[in-house]
C-alpha positions in Angstrom: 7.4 -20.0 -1.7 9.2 -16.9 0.0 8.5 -13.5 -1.4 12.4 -13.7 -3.2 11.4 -16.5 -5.4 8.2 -14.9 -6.8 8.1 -11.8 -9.4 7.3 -8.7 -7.6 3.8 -6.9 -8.3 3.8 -2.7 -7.9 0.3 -1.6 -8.6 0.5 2.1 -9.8 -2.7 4.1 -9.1 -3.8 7.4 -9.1 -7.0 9.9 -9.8 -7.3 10.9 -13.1 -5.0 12.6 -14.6 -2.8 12.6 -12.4 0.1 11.4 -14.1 0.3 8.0 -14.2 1.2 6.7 -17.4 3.9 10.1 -17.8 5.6 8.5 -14.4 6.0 4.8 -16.4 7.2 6.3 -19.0 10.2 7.5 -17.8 10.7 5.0 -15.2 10.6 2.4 -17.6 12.9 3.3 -20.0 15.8 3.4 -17.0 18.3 0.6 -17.1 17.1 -2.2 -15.1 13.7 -2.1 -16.6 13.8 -3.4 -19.8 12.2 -7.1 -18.6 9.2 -5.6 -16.8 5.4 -6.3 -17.9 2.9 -3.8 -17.5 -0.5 -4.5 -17.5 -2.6 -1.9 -18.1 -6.4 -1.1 -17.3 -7.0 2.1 -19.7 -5.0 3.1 -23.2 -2.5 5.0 -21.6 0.6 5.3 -24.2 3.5 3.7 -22.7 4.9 3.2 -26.2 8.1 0.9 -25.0 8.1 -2.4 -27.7 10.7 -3.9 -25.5 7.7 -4.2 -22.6 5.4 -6.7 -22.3 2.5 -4.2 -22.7 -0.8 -6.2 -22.1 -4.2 -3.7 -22.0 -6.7 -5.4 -19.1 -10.7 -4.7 -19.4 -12.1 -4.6 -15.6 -14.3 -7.5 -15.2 -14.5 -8.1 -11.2 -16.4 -10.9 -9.4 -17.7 -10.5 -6.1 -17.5 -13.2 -4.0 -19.4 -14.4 -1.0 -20.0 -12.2 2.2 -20.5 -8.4 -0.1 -17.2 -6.8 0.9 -15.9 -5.1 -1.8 -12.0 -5.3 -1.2 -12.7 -9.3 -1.1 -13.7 -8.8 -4.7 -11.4 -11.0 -7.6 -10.6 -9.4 -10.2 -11.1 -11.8 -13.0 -9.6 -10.1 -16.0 -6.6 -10.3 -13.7 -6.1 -13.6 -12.7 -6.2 -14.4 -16.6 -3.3 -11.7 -17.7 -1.4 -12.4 -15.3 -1.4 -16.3 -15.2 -1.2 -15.9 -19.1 2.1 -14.1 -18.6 3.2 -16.8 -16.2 2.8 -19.6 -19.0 5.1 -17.3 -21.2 8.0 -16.8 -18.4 7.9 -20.6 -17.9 8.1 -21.5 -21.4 11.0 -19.2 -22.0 9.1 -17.0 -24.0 10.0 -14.0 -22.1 12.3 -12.7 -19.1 10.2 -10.5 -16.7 11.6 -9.5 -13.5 9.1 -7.4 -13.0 5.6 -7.0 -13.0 3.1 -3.4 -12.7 -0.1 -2.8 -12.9 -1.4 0.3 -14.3 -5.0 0.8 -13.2 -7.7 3.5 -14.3 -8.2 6.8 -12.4 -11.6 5.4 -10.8 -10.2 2.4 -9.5 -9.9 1.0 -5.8 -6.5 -0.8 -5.6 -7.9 -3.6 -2.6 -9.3 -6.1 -5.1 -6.1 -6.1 -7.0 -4.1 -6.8 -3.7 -6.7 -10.0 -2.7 -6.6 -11.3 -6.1 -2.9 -11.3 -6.3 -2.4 -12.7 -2.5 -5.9 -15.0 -2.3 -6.0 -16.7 -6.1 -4.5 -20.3 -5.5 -2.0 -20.1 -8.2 -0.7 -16.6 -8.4 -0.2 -16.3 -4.2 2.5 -19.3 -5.3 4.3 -17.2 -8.1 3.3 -13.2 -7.7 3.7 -11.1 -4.6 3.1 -7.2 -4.5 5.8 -5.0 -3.5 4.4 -1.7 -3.5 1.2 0.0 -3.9 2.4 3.7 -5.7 -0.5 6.3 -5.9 0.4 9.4 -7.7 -1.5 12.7 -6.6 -1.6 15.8 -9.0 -0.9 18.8 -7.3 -2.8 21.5 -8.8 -6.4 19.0 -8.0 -5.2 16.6 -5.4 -6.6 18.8 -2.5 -10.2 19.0 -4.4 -10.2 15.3 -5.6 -9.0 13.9 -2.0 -12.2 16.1 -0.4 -14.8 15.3 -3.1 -13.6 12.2 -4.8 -14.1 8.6 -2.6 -11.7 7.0 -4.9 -8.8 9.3 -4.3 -9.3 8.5 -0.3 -9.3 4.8 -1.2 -5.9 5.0 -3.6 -4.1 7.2 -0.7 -5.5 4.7 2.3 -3.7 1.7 0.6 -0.4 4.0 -1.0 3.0 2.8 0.0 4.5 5.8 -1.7 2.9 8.6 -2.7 4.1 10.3 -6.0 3.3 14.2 -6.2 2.8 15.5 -10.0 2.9 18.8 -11.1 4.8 20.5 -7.9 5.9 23.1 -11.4 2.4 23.8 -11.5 1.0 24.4 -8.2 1.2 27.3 -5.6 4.2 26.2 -2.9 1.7 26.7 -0.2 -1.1 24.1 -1.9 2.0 21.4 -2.4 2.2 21.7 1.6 -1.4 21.4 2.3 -1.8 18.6 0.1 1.8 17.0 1.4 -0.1 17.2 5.2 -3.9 16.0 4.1 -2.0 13.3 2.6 0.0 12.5 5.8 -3.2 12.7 7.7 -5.0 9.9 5.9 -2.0 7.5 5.2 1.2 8.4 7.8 2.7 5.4 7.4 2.9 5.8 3.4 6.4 7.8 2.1 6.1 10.9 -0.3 8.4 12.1 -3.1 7.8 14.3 -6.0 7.9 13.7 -9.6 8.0 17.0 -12.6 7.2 15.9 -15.9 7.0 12.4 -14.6 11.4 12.3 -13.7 11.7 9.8 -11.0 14.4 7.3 -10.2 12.8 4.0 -11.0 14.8 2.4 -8.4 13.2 4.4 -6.0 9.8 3.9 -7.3 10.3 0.5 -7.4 11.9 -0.6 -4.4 10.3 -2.0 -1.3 8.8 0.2 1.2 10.1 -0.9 4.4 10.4 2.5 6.8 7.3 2.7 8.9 7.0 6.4 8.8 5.5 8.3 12.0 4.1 12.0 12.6 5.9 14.7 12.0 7.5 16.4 15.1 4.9 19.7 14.2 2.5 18.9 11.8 0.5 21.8 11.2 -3.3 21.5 11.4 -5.1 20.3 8.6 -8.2 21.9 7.2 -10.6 19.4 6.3 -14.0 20.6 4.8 -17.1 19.3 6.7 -18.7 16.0 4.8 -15.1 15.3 3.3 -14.3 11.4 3.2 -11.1 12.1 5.4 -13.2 13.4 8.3 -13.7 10.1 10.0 -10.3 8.7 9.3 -7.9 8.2 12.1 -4.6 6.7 12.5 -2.4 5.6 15.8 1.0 3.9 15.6 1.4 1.5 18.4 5.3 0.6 19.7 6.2 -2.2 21.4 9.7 -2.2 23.7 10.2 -6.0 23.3 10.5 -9.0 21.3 6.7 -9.8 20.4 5.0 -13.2 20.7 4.4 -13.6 17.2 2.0 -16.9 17.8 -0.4 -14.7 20.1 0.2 -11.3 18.2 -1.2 -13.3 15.0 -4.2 -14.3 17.0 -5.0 -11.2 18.3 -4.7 -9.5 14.9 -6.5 -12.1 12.7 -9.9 -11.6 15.6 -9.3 -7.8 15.1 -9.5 -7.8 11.6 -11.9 -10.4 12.1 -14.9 -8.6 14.1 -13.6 -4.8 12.4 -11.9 -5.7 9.3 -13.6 -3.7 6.8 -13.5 -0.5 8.8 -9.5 -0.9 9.2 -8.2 0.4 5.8 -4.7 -0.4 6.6 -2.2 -1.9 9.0 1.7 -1.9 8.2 4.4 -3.1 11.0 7.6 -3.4 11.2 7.9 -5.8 14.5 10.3 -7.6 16.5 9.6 -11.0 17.3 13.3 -12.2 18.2 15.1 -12.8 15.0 18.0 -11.2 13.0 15.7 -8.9 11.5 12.6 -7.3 11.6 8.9 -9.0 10.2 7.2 -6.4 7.8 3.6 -6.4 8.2 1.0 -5.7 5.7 -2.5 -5.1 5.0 -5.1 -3.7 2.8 -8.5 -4.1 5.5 -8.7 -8.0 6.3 -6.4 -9.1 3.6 -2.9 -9.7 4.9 0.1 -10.1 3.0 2.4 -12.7 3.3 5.0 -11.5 6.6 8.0 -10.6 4.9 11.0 -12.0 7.7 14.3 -9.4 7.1 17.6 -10.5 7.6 18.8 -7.5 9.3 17.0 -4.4 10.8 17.0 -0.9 8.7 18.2 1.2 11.5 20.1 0.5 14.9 16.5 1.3 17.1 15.2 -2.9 16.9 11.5 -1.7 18.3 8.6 -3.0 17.1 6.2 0.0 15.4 2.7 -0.7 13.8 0.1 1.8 12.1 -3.5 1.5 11.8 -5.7 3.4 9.5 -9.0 3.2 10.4 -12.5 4.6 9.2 -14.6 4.5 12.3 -12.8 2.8 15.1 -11.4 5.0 17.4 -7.5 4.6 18.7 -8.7 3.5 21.8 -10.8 0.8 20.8 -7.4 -0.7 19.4 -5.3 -0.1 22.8 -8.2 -1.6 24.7 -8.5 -4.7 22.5 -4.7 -5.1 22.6 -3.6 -4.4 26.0 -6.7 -6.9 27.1 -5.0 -9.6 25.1 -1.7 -9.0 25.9 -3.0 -9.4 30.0 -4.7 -12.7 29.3 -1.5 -13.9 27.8 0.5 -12.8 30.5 2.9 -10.6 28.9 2.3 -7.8 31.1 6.0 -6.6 31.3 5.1 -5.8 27.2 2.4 -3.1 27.1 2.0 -1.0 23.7 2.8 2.3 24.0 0.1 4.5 21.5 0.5 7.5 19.4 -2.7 9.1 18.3 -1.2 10.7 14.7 -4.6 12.1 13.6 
């Protein structure tokens, strides 16, 4: 079943306190919203009776091999294939579906539940991964906190709270820390929570690059970020998207869990663009668009990476790409941090 024929997922995540439940709140009482179910992980007052408001207590299985993001999340599967049952029995119209988690939480074993159970894969897809940063703490959480590095390295949008509250000159240290760990992710601001839901809401498709300047970033020694990089690889060509897949399945085969994230936006001959996505070894679904965003048809893919240097990626790459004779195709790299 294509991704248009299943109810779109948005996981909204965040550190503590950082704003979360204030952002659904007025996001969710927009027109357009009244048939969306939230799920939630902690008691966060949404307070909307014409929501499906369901509160979820964490109970995660680990399943064979130890890696944490290919953990299921249990309590999960049964909310959401209970709210299935209901939309198919005409109990309820969603359209919708988000997922409110707790501060502490690491978004990746909500993403391979959603994609890997064999029901929900069939009837659930997730659109976008939202991480809201506070302001005021987000510098001090992102440099002392593991889970706030794990929330941004999966963000499609990042959501900045309390710009009323913070020194101007913090906001754009925390804007470029944040674009160092996750360049790929876009950023908007929220005050008192005041977003347009259809923004929030709507696919992230924009591959964003470096900044023409970015300043330097100041990163304190034994931080999380400091061994984070990123490189966005283009591609001048059409792709060949049967020995692309191969290559990229045996990369995230052999360095999987040290690749935090991988989005694309790539040419393989069509119409449109294919958008790309993954959380470490767990791919979404290629999402095939009819038409391409912009007038450039180039094909643009970010790593994240804990670990693995850029080089390690060209190398691996541009071997492949010899041994399957496409020579006249060779990635171009851009170290972003």
């Amino acid at each position: 079943m294509s991704a248009k024929h299943k109810l779109p997922v948005t996981i909204v995540t965040g550190f503590l306190g950082s704003g979360k439940t204030t952002l659904l709140q007025h996001a969710l009482r927009q027109q357009g919203m009244q048939d969306t179910a939230v799920l939630v992980n902690e008691f966060g007052m949404v307070g909307l009776d014409h929501h499906l408001l369901q509160m979820v207590e964490e109970s995660t299985i680990l399943l064979g091999g130890g890696c944490v993001c290919c953990s299921t999340r249990d309590d999960l599967v049964q909310a959401l294939t209970q709210l299935l049952n209901r939309v198919q029995k005409g109990e309820r119209d969603v359209s919708k579906v988000v997922i409110e988690t707790t501060g502490l939480a690491d978004p990746a074993p909500i993403v391979f539940t959603v994609l890997s159970h064999p029901v929900l894969q069939h009837h659930f897809h997730i659109q976008n991964v939202i991480v809201t940063v506070d302001a005021v703490n987000g510098l001090f959480h992102l440099r002392r906190q593991p889970e706030s590095v794990k929330q941004a390295l999966v963000a499609d949008k990042f959501i900045i709270t309390k710009t009323d509250l913070a020194p101007g000159e913090e906001v754009k240290q925390l804007l470029r820390e944040l674009q160092v760990i996750n360049p790929s992710a876009g950023r908007h601001t929220a005050v008192h929570g005041v977003i347009d839901a259809a923004l929030l809401f709507s696919p992230a498709v924009t591959i964003r690059q470096r900044a023409a300047d970015p300043a330097p970033v100041f990163q304190e020694k034994g931080t999380h970020v400091q061994d984070v990089n990123s490189v966005s690889i283009t591609f001048r060509e059409p792709l060949d998207w049967t020995a692309f897949g191969l290559w990229l399945s045996m990369l995230l085969h052999a360095k999987g869990e040290d690749i935090m994230r991988v989005k694309g936006l790539l040419d393989i001959g069509g119409a449109g663009p294919v958008i790309l996505n993954g959380v470490q070894h767990i791919i979404h679904p290629p999402n095939h668009l009819e038409a391409w965003p912009s007038e450039e048809r180039v094909s643009t893919l970010v790593f994240i990476m804990r670990s693995v240097s850029p080089e390690e990626i060209l190398t691996s790459l541009e071997a492949f790409q010899k041994a399957f004779d496409v020579k006249h195709n060779m990635p171009e790299m851009e170290i972003l941090q």
